[in-house]
Structure formats: structure tokens, C-alpha cells
N, C-alpha and C positions, 0 to 999 in steps of 0.2 A: 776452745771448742764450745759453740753452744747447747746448754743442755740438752735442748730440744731434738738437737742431730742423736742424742742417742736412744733417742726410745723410737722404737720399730711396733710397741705396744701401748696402747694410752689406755690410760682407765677415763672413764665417760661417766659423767653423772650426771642422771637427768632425774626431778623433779616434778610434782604435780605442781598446781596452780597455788600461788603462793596462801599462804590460811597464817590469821589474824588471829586478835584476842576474842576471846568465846565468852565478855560478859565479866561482871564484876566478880564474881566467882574467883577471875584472876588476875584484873587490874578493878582497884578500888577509886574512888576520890584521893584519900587519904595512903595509899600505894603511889599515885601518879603526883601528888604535891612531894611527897619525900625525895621522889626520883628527881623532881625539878629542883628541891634544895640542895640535894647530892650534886649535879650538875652544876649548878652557879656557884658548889663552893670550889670544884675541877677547875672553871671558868676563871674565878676570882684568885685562885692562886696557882695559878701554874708557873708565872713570873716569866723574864722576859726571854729565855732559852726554849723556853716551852715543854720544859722536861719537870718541871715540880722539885727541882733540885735531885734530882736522880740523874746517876749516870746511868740503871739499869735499865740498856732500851728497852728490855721486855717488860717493866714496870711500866713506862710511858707507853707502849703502846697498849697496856692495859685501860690507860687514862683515854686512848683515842676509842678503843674496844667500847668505853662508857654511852658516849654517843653517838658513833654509830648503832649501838645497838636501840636508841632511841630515835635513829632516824636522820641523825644530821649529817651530812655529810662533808668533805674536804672544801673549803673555800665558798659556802654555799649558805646561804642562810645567818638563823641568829649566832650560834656557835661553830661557824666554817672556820674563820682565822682562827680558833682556839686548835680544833682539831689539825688545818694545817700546818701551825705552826709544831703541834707533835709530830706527825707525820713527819714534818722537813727533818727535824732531831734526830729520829730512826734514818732516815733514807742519810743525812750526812751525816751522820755518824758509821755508816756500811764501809768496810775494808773492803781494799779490793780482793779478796779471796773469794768475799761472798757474807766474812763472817759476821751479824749483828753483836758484839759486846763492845765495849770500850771499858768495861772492869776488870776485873779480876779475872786471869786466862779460868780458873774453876767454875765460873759464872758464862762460859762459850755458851756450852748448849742450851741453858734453861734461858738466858736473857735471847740467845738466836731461834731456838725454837718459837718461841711464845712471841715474841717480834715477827717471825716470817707468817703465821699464824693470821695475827692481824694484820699485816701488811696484805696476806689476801683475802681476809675480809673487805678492807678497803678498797683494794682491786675492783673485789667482783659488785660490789655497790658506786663504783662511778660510772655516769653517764660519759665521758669523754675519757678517752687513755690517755695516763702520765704516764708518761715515756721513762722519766727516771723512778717512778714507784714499778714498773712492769721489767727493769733492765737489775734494779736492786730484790725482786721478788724472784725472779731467773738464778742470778747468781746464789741470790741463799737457798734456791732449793738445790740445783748443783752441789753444795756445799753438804747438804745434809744426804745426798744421796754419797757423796763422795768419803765422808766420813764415817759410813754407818759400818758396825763394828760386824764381825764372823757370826756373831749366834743371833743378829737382828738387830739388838741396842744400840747403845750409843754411850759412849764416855762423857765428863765433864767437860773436859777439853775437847776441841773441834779437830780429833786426831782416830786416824783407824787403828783400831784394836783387835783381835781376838776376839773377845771378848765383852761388852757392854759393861755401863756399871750399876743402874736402877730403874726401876720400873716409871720413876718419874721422867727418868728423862726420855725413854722409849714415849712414852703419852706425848711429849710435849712435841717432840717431830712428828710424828703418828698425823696429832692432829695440825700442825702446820703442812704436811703433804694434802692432806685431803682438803685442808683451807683452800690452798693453792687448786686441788683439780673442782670444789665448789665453781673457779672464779673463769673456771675454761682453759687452764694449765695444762700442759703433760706430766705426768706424774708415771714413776713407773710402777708398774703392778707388784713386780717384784721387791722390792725395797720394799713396797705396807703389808706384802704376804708375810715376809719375812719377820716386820717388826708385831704382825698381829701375833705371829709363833711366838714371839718374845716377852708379849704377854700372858699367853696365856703359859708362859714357861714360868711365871710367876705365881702364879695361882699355888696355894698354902691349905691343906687339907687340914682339918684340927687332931684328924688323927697320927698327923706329922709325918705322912712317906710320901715325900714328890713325885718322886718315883715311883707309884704304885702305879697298876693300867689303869685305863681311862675309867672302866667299871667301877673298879675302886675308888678311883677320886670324887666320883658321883656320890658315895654314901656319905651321908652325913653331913655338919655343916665345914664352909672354907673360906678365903677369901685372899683376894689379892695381897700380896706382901713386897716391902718396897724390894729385901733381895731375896733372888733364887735358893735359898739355901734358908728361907724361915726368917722372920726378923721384921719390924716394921709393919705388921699387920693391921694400917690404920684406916682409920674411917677415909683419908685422901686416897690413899692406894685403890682401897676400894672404888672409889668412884668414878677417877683414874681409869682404873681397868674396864666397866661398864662402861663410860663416854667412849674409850677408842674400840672394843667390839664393837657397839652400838651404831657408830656414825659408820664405819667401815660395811655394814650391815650383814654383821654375826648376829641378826635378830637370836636366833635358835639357841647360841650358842648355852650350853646350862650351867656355867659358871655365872653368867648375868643375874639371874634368879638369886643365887647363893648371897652375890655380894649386894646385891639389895638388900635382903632379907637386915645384912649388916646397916647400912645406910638407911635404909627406914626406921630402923630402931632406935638407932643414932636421934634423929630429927624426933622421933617422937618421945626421947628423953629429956627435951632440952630443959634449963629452967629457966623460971620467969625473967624477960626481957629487963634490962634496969636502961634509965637514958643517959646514959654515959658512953655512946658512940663502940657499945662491943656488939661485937655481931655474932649469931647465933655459932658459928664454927670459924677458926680464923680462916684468913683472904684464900687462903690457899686451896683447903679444905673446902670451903664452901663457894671458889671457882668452879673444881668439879661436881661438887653434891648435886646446885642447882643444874645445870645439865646433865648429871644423869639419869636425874628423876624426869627430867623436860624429854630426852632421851627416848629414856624407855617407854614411857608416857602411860595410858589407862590409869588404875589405880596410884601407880607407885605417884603419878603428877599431880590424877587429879584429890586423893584424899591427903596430898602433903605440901605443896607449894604453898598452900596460903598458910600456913606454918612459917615456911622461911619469909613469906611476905611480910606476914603482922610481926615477925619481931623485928625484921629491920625495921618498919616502922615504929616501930616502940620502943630503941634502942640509938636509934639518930640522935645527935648530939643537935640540942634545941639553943640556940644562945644570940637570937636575935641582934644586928648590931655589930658584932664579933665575925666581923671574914674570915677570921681566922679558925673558925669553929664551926661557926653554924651552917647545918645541913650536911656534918662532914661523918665517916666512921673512922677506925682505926685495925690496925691488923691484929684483933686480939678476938679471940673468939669464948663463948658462955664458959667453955670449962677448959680457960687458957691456949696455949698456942701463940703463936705466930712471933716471925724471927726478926721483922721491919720496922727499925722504929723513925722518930722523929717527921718530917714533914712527909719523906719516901712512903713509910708506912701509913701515913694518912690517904695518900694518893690509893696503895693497893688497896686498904678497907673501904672507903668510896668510890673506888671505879669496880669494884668486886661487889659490893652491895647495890649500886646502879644496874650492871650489867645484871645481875639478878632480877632485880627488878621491872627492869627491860626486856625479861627474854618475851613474855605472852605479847611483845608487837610484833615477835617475828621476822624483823626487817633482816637479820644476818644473815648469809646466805645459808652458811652451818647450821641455821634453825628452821632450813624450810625442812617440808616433807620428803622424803623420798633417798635413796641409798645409792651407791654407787654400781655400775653394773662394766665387769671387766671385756670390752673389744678386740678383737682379735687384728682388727684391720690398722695395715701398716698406716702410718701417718703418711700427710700427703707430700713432708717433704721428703721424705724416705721412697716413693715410690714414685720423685721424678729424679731422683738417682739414676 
């Protein structure tokens, strides 16, 4: 059955006029050469599968996330075959279930989330429809609505639960639903009301009773925790938690406020940048940081971005000569982190540091302006039933 036949409800998201970078403030000279040595070294070694020697498609399509978010797009241009050739990786590498992983079955949802994600990105940035990227983007949303667990989340495995198992992996579908209705998808309403309750069923008061009311929870400081029950209370969860209110548009919501408060702290702790390719928070961590700050935007963007900008600038591995190096980062971040090693994990820290780099062009669809607003009106294949 096609997914499309089942939503009688679509979420609609519409957008003001797309808005650019605002000035060196937050793309520099020296911010825009990095991002270009970051890219040729994506370019230069991705080898001949197109994948960087990774099986995790959610990893590779991190690599394709790099440039599109600078503009390039699939088959087009100086870096088109680079980015097609990831693309085709993802797209043949899809089961027919829908599911993106080809690793490790505990690796389903973080490699299928984070792949469906960018897959429509890509979508909604092509001028002509591919037919097989819109029939593979179908089926994994399908998949994710199909599998999403009793209290909102979502397990490791691409299997229904009860239950969910962490706040990461609720984010990573969260935000591949709304990738998808950015790109003119149907998306159900229901499935992201439900996974928004699921985050904020994570939210961790410091005075330690989840369960307190809502009043309660308000006093004092809190913040996102990877599980329901306390635990994991890290600088990613938090950010995590902000991106998917945020882009859902819980502007209001006052958990946001909270876990800033965490994440700006964070960034304004860092310490001095060294050029040995670590990046300010690893790949992970600093996938959501920079969007939640970009996000939330006014002060928390504009008094902290150029923060994370100058130290990946100042932190890029310099080695002229060396394809194998130069222009590249790695998934380690200022005060440790990150679980990716060898060439994989080179790919996450410079497509994670690119993409950073990359967001004040605002080409993605996920970074333009504007929130999703929920329509009541059946679809129009539902109403030639």
C-alpha cells in the first residue's frame, strides 16, 4: 500500500522568501577557503563505491548533506558526480522494506533516520524528479511511520515496541519526517505530535522528579536526557531536543530556553583550538549544537556561531600535498568524544564541520525560514475516493 493512501491529514509547510548570509559576520574569507578544503578533501577521497569506505548509509549521506548544504547539487556542476555517486550508495543500498542500513541490525534507525533525512534534502533541492530517490524516500518514510514505538520513539531496530529506547533516536526520525514534508511529502501529523511528546518526555529537571507538574518542572535549571528515567544529560541531547521543538515550531515551548542556557555554556567554554583536525564538540554533538543555535536564532546565533566558525577554522588539518589529510577534520571533539574512527570517522568530522560551515548559505530546505502549519484538508487522493 502506498504511504500516501494513508494520510487523510498532511502537514503543510510553508516558508517566507528564501534569506542568505547577512555578511562576514558569518561567512568569512578564511570560513569559505576551509569549507572549500573540507570539500575537495570529501571529493578526493571518497573512492570508487562512493561511500568513503563506510557501510553506514547515514554516514555517507552525511558526506552528500556536505555539499548540498554548499549548494551543489546531484549530477550538476563541479561536485555533481561526487554527490551522485553517494546518493546512488544510499538509494542501492535501500531494502525493500524501506529500511536504509546495510550494518549492523542495532545501527537500523540511526543509519535510516539520518539517510531519509538527507535523502529529502536532496529531494527538495532538485530541479527535476528522480523517480528512484522519490520511490526510496516514500518507502522509508513508510517505514518510520510503521515502526514507531507506543509512547512516540523509536527502538534501534526498525521494529515496533511499546516502548522506544532514546531520545536520540526519536531526534533522528523527528527530523527526517519533517526533511520529507520541507520537500512537499505527506507526512502524518500524528506520528511528529506524538514523537514531539516523546521528547519532551525526556526532559530531566536538576531537581530530579520527572514527574513533577508542568509548574514544577519550570523551576529551576533542566535539560534534555538521552533516557526517560535521568541519565545521559549531555551537551548532544540537549541540542537534540531544541532542533526537533524548534524546526516542528514549539517556538514557545520553555524547555528551549533551559537547554540553551546548557549549550551556550558549553560553546563558550571551549578551549583554544590546536590544528590537528579536532573539532570544537565531536561530529555528533556539534551536528546538533550548530543547528540549534542556527535554530533558535537572535542572540543564541548571533553572539555564538562565529565561535564554532573560527575554530574549525583553526582546527583544520593543514598538510598541503597530502590527499589524505589536508583540508580534512576527524570525529574527536575539544574535550574528547566521538566513537568513529579510521577513514568513516574522517568522513563524519568533515562533512559535520563543512555542514557547519555551510549553514549561513542557507540553501537546505531545513534552514530556510518559516515552521510547519498543520491542515485539516483531506488529500486530494483521499477525496477522489
Amino acid at each position: 500500500m502506498n504511504f500516501r493512501l494513508l494520510i487523510s491529514i498532511t502537514l503543510v509547510v510553508t516558508f517566507t522568501v528564501p534569506v542568505f548570509a547577512e555578511g562576514e559576520w558569518e561567512i568569512t574569507r578564511d570560513s569559505d577557503q576551509a569549507l572549500e578544503r573540507g570539500l575537495e578533501w570529501l571529493a578526493k577521497n571518497q573512492g570508487r563505491d562512493g561511500n568513503w569506505s563506510s557501510n553506514d548509509v547515514g554516514l555517507v549521506g552525511l558526506g552528500v548533506l556536505a555539499f548540498l548544504a554548499n549548494g551543489h547539487a546531484p549530477g550538476r556542476g563541479r561536485y555533481g558526480d561526487v554527490v551522485q555517486s553517494a546518493l546512488d550508495y544510499v538509494v542501492d543500498n535501500a531494502k525493500p522494506s524501506g529500511l536504509l542500513n546495510v550494518s549492523n541490525s542495532q545501527r537500523d534507525m540511526y543509519n535510516h533516520g539520518l539517510a531519509t533525512f538527507v535523502l529529502g534534502q536532496a529531494y527538495g533541492m532538485t530541479t527535476t524528479r528522480d523517480q528512484r530517490l522519490h520511490t526510496t524516500l516514500d518507502r522509508a518514510l513508510r517505514l518510520i511511520q510503521d515502526v514507531q514505538c507506543g509512547d512516540g520513539g523509536w527502538d534501534y531496530r526498525a521494529r515496533r515496541l511499546g516502548r522506544g529506547h532514546d531520545l536520540s533516536l526519536v531526534v533522528m526520525q523527528a527530523k527526517a519526517l519533517r526533511s520529507a514534508a520541507d520537500s512537499g511529502l505527506d507526512v502524518s501529523p500524528e506520528v511528529i505530535e506524538a514523537a514531539i511528546q516523546s521528547v519532551r518526555a525526556h526532559y530531566w529537571p536538576k531537581h530530579g522528579d520527572r514527574l513533577a507538574s508542568e509548574a514544577q518542572l519550570r523551576v529551576g535549571p533542566g535539560q534534555f536526557a538521552y533516557s526517560k528515567g535521568g541519565g545521559g544529560e549531555t551537551i548532544a541531547m540537549a541540542a537534540a531536543g531544541v532542533v526537533c521543538l524548534q524546526e516542528f515550531g514549539k517556538y514557545d515551548d520553555w524547555r528551549i530556553g533551559k537547554n540553551l542556557d546548557v549549550i551556550l555554556a558549553a560553546i563558550q567554554e571551549l578551549p583554544e583550538a590546536r590544528r590537528n583536525g579536532t573539532l570544537p564538540f565531536d561530529a555528533y554533538t556539534l551536528y546538533y549544537v550548530g543547528q540549534s543555535i542556527y535554530q533558535a536564532g537572535g542572540p543564541a546565533w548571533d553572539e555564538n556561531y562565529a565561535t564554532l566558525r573560527d575554530y574549525l577554522i583553526l582546527s583544520q588539518t593543514l598538510a598541503p600535498g597530502d590527499d589524505a589529510v589536508h583540508g580534512s577534520w576527524r570525529d574527536n571533539g575539544a574535550n574528547g568524544g566521538g566513537k568513529v574512527g579510521g577513514k568513516p570517522g574522517d568522513l563524519f568530522g568533515t562533512a559535520v564541520a563543512c555542514f557547519v560551515l555551510a549553514i549561513p548559505n542557507r540553501y537546505l530546505p531545513i534552514l530556510q525560514k518559516g515552521g510547519p502549519q498543520i491542515s485539516q484538508a483531506s488529500s486530494p487522493r483521499e477525496e477522489s475516493r
